[in-house]
C-alpha positions in Angstrom: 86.6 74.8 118.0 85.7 76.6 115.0 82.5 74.5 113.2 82.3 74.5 109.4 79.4 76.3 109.3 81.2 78.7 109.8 84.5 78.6 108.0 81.6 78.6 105.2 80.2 82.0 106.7 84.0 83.1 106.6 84.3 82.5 103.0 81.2 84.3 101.7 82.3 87.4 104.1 82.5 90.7 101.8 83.5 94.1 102.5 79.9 95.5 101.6 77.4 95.1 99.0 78.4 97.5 96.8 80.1 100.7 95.6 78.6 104.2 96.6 77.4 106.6 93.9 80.9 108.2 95.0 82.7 105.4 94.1 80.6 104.5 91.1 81.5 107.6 89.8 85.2 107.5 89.8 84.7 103.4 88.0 82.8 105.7 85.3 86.0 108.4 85.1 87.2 108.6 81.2 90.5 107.3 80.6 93.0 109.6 78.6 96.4 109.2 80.3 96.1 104.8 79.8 96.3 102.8 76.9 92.8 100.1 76.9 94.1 97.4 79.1 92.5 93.9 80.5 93.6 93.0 83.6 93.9 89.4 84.3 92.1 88.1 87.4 94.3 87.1 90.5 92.0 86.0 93.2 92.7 87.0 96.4 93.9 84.4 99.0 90.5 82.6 101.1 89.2 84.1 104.2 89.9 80.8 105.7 93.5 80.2 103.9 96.4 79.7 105.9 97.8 82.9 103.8 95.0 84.9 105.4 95.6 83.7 108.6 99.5 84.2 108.6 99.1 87.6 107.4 96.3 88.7 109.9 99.1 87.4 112.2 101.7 89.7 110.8 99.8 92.6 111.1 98.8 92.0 114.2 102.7 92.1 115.7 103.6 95.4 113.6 104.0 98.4 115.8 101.7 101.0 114.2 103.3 104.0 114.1 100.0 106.8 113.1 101.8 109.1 111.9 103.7 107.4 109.5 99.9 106.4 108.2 98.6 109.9 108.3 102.0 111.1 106.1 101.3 109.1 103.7 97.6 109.3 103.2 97.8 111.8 100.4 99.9 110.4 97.7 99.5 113.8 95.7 100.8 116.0 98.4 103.3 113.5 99.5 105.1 113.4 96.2 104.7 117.6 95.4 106.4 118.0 99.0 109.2 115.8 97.8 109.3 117.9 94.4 109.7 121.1 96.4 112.4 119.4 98.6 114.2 118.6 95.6 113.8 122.0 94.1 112.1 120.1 91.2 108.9 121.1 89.0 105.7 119.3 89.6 102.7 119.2 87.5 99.1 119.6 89.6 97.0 119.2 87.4 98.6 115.8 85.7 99.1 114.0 89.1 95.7 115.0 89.5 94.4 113.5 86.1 97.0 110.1 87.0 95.3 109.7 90.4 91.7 110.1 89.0 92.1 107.6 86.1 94.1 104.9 88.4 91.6 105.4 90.6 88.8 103.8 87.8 90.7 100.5 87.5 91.1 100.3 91.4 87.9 100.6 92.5 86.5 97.9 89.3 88.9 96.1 91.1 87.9 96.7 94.3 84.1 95.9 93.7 84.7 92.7 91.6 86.5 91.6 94.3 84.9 92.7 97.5 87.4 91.9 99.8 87.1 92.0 103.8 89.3 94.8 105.0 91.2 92.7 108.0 90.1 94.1 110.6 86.5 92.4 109.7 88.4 88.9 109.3 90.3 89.2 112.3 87.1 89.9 114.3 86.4 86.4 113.3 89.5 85.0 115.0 89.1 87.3 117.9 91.9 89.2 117.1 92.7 92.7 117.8 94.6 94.2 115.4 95.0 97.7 116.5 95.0 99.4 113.9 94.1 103.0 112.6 91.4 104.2 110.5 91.2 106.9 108.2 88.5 108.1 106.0 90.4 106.4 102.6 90.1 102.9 104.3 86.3 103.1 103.3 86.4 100.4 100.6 87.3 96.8 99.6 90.3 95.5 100.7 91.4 94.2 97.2 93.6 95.6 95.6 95.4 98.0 97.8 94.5 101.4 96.4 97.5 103.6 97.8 100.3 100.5 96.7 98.7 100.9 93.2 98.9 105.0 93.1 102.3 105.0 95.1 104.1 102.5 93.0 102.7 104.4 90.0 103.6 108.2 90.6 106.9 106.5 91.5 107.9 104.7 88.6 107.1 107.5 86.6 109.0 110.4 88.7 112.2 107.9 88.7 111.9 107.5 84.9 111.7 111.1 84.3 114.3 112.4 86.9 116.2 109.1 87.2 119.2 111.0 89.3 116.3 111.1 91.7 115.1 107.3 90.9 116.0 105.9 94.8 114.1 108.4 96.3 110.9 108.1 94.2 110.9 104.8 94.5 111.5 104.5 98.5 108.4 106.9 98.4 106.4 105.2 96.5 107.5 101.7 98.9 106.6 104.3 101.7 103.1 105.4 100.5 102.0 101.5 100.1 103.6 100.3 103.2 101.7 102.8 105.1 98.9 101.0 104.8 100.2 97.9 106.2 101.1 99.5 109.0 98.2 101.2 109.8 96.8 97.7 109.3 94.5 98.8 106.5 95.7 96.2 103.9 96.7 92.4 104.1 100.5 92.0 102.1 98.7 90.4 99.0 96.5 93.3 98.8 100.4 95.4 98.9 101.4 92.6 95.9 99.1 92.9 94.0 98.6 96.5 93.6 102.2 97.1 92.5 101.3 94.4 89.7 98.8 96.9 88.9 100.8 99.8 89.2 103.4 98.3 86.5 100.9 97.5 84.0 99.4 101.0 84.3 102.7 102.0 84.0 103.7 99.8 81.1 100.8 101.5 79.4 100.9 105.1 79.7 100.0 106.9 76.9 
């Protein structure tokens, strides 16, 4: 029986106690590509929630698949080789400059957050999630980082080649679902990055 104590414990459970200089550094990246936006606060689902609980319980009956993970673990090079495929232009040095500034309001969000990646609130329940790791897991849970970047980049390749506007957007579904496989990210942390991504994309400059 689980004692209260503990469900309290559960509840005050973080990722870490803070950003890296690494990661400080990209919340401190200029922003030239966005208009100034606020982003309203959507708190993540309790530790202890039900939500939490049937979502720990989802991931746990997915059938990783690691390669599918490792794919998609660079969302720049995953969209370029999809530009190549369709014999279509891509700009480095922009995707570069759309990743880097994304990356800003993701990891504020990240930090203010400090959500437990699941694997450190399934521990709790004694569950073994399987999952894979990769060194771009090393963060907060909340938002996901790659749903926010893989929504983005695909909203903006379907509007500018919209004959291509399925495929970009399947991508960009791939690239955050990825992480959910790999067991990486709870679904909310999948939800609300795209909610991200469409503001940032609402507000390109």
């Amino acid at each position: 029986m689980i004692k209260l104590k503990e469900l309290l414990n559960l509840n005050e459970l973080t990722y870490n106690d803070g950003p890296s200089e690494k990661h400080q550094r990209r919340m401190n990246y200029p922003i030239t590509m966005f208009n100034e936006i606020t982003i309203e606060e959507v708190p993540f689902p309790e530790n202890t929630g039900k939500e939490t609980l049937d979502e720990l319980k989802y991931l746990a009956s997915l059938e990783m698949n690691p390669d599918f993970a490792k794919e998609h673990d660079d969302v720049e090079e995953v969209f370029n080789k999809k530009h190549k495929e369709l014999e279509l232009e891509f700009n480095k040095e922009e995707a570069k400059g759309l990743l880097k500034q994304s990356a800003k309001y993701i990891m504020e969000l990240k930090y203010k957050y400090q959500r437990p990646r699941p694997y450190q609130v399934a521990e709790f329940y004694d569950m073994d999630l399987n999952g894979k790791e990769l060194d771009s897991m090393k963060t907060p849970s909340y938002p996901s980082g790659h749903a926010v970047q893989g929504y983005l980049m695909g909203m903006i390749y379907s509007e500018r080649h919209p004959e291509y506007r399925e495929v970009f957007t399947e991508l960009g579904e791939d690239i955050a679902h990825s992480r959910i496989n790999a067991k990486a990210h709870f679904p909310s942390d999948k939800k609300f990055g795209k909610e991200i991504a469409e503001r940032l994309f609402d507000n390109l400059i």
